[in-house]
C-alpha positions in Angstrom: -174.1 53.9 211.3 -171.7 56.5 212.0 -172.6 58.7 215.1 -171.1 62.2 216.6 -172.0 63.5 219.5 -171.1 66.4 221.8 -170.7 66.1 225.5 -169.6 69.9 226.7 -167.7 72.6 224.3 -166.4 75.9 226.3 -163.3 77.1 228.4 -164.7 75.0 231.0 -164.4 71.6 229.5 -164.6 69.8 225.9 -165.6 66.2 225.1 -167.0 64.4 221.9 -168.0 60.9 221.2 -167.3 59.5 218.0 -169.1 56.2 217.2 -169.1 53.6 214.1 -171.5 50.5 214.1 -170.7 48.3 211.0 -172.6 44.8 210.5 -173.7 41.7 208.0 -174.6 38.9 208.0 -176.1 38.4 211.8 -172.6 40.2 212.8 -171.6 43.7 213.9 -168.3 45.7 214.4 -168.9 48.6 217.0 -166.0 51.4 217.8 -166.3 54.2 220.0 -164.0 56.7 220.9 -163.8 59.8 223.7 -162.0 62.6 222.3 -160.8 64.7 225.1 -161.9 64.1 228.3 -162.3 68.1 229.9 -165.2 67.2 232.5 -164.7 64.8 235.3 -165.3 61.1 235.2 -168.4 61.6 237.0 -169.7 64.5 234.9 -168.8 62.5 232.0 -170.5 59.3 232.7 -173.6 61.5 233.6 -173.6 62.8 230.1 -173.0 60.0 228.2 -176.4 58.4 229.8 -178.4 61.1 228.8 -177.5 61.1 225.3 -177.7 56.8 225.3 -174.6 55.8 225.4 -172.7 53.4 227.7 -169.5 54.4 229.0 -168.3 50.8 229.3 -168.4 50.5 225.4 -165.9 53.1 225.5 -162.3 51.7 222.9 -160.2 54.7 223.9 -159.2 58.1 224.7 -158.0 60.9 222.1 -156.7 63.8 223.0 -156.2 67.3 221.3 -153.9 69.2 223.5 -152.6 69.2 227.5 -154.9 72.3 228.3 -157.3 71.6 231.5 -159.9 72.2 229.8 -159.7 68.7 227.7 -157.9 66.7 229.8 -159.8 67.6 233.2 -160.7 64.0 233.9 -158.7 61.9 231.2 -156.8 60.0 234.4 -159.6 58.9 235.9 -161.7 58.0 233.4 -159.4 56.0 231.6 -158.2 54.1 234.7 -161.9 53.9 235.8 -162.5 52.0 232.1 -159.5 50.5 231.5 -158.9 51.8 228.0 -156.4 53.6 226.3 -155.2 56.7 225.8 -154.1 58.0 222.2 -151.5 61.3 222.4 -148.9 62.9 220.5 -146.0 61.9 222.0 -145.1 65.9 223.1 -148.5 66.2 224.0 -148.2 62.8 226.6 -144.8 64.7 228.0 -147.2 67.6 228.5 -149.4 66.3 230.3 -147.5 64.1 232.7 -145.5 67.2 233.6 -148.5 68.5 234.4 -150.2 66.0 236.3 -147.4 65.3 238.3 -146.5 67.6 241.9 -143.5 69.6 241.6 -142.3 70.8 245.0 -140.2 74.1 245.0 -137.7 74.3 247.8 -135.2 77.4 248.2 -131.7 77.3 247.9 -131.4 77.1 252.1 -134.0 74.5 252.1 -131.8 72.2 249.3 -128.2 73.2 251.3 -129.9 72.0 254.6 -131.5 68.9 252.6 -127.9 68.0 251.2 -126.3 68.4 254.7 -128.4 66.0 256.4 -128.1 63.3 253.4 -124.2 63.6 253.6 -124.1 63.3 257.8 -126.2 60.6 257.0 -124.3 58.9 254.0 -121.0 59.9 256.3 -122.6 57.6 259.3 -123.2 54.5 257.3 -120.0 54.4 256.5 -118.6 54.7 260.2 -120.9 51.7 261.2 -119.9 49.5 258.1 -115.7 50.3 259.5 -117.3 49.5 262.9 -118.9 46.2 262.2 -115.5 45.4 259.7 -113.3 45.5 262.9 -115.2 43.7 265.2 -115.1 40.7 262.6 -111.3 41.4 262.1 -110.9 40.8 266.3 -113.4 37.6 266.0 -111.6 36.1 263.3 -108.4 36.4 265.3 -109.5 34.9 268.4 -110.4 32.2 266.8 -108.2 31.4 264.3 -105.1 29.2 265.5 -103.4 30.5 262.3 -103.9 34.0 261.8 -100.7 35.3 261.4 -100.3 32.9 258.2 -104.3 33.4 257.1 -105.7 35.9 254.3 -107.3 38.6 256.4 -109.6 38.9 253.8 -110.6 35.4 253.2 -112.0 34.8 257.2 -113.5 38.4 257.6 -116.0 38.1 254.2 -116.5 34.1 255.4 -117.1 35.2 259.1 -119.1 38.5 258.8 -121.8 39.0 256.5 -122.2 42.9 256.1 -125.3 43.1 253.6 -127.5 46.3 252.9 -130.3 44.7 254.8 -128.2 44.7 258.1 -126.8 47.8 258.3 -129.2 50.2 256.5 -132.6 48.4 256.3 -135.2 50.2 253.5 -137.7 51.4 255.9 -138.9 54.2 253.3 -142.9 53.9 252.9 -144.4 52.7 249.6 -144.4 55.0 246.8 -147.8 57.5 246.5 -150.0 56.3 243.4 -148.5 57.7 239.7 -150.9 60.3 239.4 -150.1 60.0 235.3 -150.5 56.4 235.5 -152.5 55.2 232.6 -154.2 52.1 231.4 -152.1 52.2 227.7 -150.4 54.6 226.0 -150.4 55.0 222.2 -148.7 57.8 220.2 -150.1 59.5 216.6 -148.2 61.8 214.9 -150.2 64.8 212.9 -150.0 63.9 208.8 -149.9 60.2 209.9 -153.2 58.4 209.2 -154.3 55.5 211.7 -156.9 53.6 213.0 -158.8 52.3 216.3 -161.5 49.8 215.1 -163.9 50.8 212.7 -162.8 54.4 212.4 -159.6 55.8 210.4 -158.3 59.0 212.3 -156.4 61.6 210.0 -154.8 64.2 212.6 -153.6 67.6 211.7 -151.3 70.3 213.4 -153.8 73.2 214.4 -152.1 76.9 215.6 -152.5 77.0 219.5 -150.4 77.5 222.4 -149.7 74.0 223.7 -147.2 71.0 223.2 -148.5 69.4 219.8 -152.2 70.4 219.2 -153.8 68.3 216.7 -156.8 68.1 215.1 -159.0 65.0 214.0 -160.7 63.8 210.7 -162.4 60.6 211.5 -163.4 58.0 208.4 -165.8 55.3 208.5 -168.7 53.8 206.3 -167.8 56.5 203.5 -168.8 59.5 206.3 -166.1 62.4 207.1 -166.3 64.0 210.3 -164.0 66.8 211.5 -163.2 68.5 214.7 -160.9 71.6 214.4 -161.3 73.7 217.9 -158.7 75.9 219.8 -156.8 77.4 216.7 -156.2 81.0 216.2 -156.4 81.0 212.9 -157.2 78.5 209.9 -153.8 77.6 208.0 -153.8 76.1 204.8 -153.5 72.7 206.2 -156.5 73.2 207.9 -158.6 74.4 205.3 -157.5 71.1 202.9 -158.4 69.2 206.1 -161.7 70.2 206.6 -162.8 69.5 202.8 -165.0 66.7 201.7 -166.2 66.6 205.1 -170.1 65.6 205.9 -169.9 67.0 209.1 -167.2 69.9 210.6 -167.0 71.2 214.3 -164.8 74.4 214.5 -164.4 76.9 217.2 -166.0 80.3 217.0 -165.1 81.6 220.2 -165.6 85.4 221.1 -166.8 88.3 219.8 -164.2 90.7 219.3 -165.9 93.8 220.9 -167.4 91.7 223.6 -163.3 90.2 224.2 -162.4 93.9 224.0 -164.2 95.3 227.0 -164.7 92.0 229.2 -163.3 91.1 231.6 -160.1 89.5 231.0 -157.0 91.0 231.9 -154.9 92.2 228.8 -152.2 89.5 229.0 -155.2 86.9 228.7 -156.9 89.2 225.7 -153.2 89.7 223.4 -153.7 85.7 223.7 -156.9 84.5 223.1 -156.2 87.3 220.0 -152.9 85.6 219.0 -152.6 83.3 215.6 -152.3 80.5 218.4 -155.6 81.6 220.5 -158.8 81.5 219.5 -160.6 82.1 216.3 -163.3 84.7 216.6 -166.6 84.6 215.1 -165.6 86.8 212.7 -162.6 84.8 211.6 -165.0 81.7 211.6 -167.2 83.4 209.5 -164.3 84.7 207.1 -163.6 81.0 206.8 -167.7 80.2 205.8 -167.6 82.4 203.4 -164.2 82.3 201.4 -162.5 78.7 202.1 -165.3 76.2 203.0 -165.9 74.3 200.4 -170.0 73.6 201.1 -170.0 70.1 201.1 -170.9 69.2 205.2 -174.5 68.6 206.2 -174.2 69.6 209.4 -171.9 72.4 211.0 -171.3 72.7 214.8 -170.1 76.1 216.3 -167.9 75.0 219.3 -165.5 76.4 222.0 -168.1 79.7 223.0 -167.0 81.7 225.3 -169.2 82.3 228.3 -167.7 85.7 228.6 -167.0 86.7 225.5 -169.8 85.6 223.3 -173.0 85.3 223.0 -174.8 82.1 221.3 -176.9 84.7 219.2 -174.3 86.7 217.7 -172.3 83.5 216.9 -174.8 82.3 215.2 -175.5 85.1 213.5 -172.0 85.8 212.2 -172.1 82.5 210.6 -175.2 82.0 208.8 -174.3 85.7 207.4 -171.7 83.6 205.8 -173.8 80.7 204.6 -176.2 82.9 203.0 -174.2 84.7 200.8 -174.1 81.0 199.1 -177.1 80.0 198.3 -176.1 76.2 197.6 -175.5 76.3 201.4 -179.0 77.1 202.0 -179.3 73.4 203.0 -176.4 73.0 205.8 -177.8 72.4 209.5 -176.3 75.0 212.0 -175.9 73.6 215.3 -173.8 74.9 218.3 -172.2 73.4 220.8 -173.1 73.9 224.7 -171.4 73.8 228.0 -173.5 72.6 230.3 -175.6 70.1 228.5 -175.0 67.8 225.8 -175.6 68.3 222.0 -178.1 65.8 220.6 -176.3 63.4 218.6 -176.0 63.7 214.6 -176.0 60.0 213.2 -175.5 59.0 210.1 
């Protein structure tokens, strides 16, 4: 049984579960994946129980993109878990330059900061002369011989000058890695691979982060896609998102409702971009001219809160699906933010 369900879609966090159960012969193969992790642990454990699933039968951790809203608790739920965590590698870079503090200093602050070290680098060095000539007058008082002895033979026999003594590591132990993981494991988009049961075919989607990828998963002859946060649908995309039995894609805002929200223009020319968000037009416009027809279910994902309304996404799309009557048949769904979708099994 193959099994797909939806935790949270919106700009406030995105998770999906992707599930395969395979078995014969009194045996049985499970794999489950998380992909993205864009609510906290705590939020996400809460979720998985009300749709039935166990969080401790969780395999690993895919992620789409570094955005907040998809990696919002991917730390802690993967150290909580012990799993892995499956990334582009530019996408991993990302995200640890994100998770990690960055401190900004001025210029003064730096100059004052380099002083100190080189006083203090410059009075290491005047004890370690210090401690050199007080073995040099040790050695010769006790040496019957010194004026026919190797200076340098009784002073490194006689005075042991090691780091320990002389500048002893009293620096606290290091704060917790804050992008410390359980594993690590890289994918590259085009490059088919595989976590148990499933087969996972990424592919590069148009959106403003790192690497963005998104997912085809195989198993037990079902095709299930996710394609959310893309500004447009490429040709890539479109071949992706063929043959599928099941297709989750983005319809985020409604233009005029984007128009005269609230969002400041900067935040608007973006969502608008060809690396934003696709609109429920442009969702539609993908319905109706490049889908090939062939999913059972569809899932409308990524709404806005501000900039869309459940209705008129809905709306916008099964405008599309009419104009084809052999779609007749398709179940609409759409995703939700604050409560979980009830999972499609197969």
């Amino acid at each position: 049984m193959v099994r797909f369900t939806v935790l949270a879609s919106g700009s406030k966090g995105n998770s999906s579960i992707v599930s395969c159960e395979s078995g014969g012969g009194g045996s049985s193969n499970s794999t489950k994946v998380l992909v993205d992790a864009g609510l906290s642990c705590r939020e996400l454990f809460r979720r998985m129980k009300l749709v039935g699933e166990d969080p401790k039968t969780l395999d690993a951790i895919l992620v789409t993109h570094e955005h907040q809203d998809h990696i919002n608790g991917l730390a802690v739920t993967a150290r909580k878990l012990g799993i892995p965590v499956y990334f582009t590698e530019a996408t991993h870079r990302a995200w640890v330059r994100q998770v990690s503090p960055q401190k900004r200093i001025t210029y003064a602050e730096w100059a004052q900061q380099y002083r100190e070290q080189k006083q203090a680098a410059a009075g290491r060095s005047e004890i370690e002369l210090k401690s050199v000539d007080a073995g040099c007058d040790l050695a010769s008082e006790n040496s019957p011989n010194v004026q026919e002895a190797d200076s340098s033979e009784f002073v490194c026999d006689s005075l042991p000058v090691g780091r320990s003594e002389l500048a002893p590591d009293s620096s606290p132990d290091p704060s917790p890695d804050p992008a410390r993981l359980p594993g690590v494991s890289y994918f590259r988009a085009g490059e088919t691979f595989s976590i148990g049961e499933l087969s996972i075919s990424p592919f590069t989607i148009p959106h403003d982060a790192a690497d963005p990828v998104g997912f085809v998963f195989s198993a037990e002859g079902v095709r299930l896609a996710v394609a959310t946060d893309l500004g447009y649908v490429p040709p890539n995309v479109q071949a992706q998102l063929r043959r599928c039995d099941l297709i989750m894609i983005e319809s985020n805002h409604d233009l005029e409702m984007l128009r005269d929200g609230p969002y400041p223009w900067s935040v608007k020319q973006r969502v608008l971009s060809r690396v934003g968000h696709l609109s429920n037009d442009a969702t539609s416009a993908f319905l109706e001219q490049a889908y090939d027809g062939t999913a059972t279910y569809l899932i409308l994902a990524h709404l806005s809160e501000s900039n869309n309304l459940p209705e008129l996404a809905r709306l916008a799309a099964e405008r599309a699906l009419l104009s084809k009557p052999s779609l007749l048949a398709n179940r609409l769904f759409l995703a939700r933010q604050d409560e979980p979708l009830a999972p499609v099994c197969f």
